[in-house]
C-alpha positions as CSV (number, residue, x, y, z in Angstrom):
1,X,-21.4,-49.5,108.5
2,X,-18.4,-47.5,110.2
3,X,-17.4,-46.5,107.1
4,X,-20.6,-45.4,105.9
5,X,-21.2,-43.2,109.3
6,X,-18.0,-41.9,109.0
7,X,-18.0,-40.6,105.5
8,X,-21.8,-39.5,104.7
9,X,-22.0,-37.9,108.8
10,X,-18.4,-37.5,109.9
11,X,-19.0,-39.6,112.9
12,X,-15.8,-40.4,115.0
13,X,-14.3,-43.9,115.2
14,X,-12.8,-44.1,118.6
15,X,-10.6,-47.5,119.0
16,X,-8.5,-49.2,117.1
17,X,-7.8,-50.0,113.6
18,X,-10.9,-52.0,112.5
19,X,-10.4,-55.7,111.7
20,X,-11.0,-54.9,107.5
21,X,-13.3,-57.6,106.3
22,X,-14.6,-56.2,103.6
23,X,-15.8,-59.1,101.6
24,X,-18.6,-61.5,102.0
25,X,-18.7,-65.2,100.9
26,X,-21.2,-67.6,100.3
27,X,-20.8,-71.2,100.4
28,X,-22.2,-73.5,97.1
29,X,-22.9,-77.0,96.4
30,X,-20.5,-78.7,94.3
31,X,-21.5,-81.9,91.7
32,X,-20.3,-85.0,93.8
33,X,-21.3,-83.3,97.0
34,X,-18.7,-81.3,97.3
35,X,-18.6,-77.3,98.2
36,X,-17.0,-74.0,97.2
37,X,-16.0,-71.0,98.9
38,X,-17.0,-67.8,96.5
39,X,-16.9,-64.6,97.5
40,X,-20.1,-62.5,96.1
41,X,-19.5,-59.3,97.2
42,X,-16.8,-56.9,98.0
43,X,-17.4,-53.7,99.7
44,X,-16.3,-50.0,99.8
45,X,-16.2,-47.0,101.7
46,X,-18.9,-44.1,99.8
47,X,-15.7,-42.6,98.3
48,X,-14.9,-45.8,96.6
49,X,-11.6,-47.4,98.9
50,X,-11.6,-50.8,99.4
51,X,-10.7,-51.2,103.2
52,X,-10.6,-55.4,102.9
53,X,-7.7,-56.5,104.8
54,X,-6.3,-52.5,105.7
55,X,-9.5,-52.0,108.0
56,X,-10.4,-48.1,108.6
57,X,-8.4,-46.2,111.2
58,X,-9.7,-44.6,114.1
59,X,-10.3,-40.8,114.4
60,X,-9.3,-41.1,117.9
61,X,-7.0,-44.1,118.6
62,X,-7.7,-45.4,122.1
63,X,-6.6,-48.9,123.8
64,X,-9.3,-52.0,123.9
65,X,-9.7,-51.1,127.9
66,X,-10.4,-47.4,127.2
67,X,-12.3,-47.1,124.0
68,X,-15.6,-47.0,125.7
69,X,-14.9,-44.8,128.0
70,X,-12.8,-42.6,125.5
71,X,-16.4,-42.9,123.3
72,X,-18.3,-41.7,126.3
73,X,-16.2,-38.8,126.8
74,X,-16.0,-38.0,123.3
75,X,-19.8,-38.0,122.7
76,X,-19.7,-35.6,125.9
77,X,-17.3,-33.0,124.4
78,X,-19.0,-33.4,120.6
79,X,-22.8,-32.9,122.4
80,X,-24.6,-29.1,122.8
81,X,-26.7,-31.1,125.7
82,X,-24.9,-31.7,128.5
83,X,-26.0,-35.3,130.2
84,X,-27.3,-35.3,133.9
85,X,-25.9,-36.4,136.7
86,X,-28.0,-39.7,136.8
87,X,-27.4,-39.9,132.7
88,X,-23.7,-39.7,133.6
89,X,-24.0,-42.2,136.5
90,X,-25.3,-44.7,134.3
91,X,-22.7,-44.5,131.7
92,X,-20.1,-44.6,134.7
93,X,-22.2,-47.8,135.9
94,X,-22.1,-49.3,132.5
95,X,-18.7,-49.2,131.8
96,X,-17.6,-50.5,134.8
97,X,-20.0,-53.6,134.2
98,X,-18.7,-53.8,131.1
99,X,-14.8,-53.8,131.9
100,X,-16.1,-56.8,135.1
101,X,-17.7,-59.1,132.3
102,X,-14.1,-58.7,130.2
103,X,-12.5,-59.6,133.2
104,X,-14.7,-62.8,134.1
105,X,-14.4,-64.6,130.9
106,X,-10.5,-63.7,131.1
107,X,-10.6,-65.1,134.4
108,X,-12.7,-68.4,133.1
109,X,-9.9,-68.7,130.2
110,X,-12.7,-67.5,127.4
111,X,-10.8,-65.7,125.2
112,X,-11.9,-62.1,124.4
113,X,-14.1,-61.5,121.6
114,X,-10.9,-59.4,119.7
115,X,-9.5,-60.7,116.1
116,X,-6.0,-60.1,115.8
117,X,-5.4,-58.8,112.4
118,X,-2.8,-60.9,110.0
């Protein structure tokens, strides 16, 4: 999907590299009730690369704590319409909601929904 954005609208990908899964698998039955893994479909960016196991690099690197708020930002400078103050508040508001959740489930020892890549 980032892929597709980028390529077809020239969207920015603010972040880091993705995580590159660019396969999909299905799982089927095997005789003596066993199962096996196949993998059915491999995709590519519109301009034919294959990004499985590479990912897509960002347009504007940023670290896991400041990509949303490097988004927000970035959206700002890239917009004709500048937001209002309330707009601007709530962004402010959801951010820092956002970066209190990532700190609760670090705090409970859940682990942070980020894959590592190999």
């Amino acid at each position: 999907f980032i892929s597709a954005l980028r390529e077809a609208k020239n969207f920015p990908l603010v972040g880091d590299t993705t995580f590159g899964k660019g396969i999909a698998q299905i799982y089927l039955a095997t005789p003596g009730n066993g199962r096996i893994k196949v993998t059915n479909s491999l995709f590519q960016t519109r301009d034919k690369d294959i990004y499985h196991g590479k990912g897509l690099e960002p347009t504007h690197p940023a670290t896991y704590e400041n990509a949303l708020m490097d988004a927000v930002e970035l959206s700002q400078s890239l917009s004709e319409i500048p937001l209002s103050k309330r707009n601007k508040r709530a962004l402010r508001k959801a951010v820092f909601i956002s970066e209190l959740n990532r700190r609760e489930y670090i705090r409970r020892g859940v682990e942070p929904m980020i894959m590592e890549r190999p």
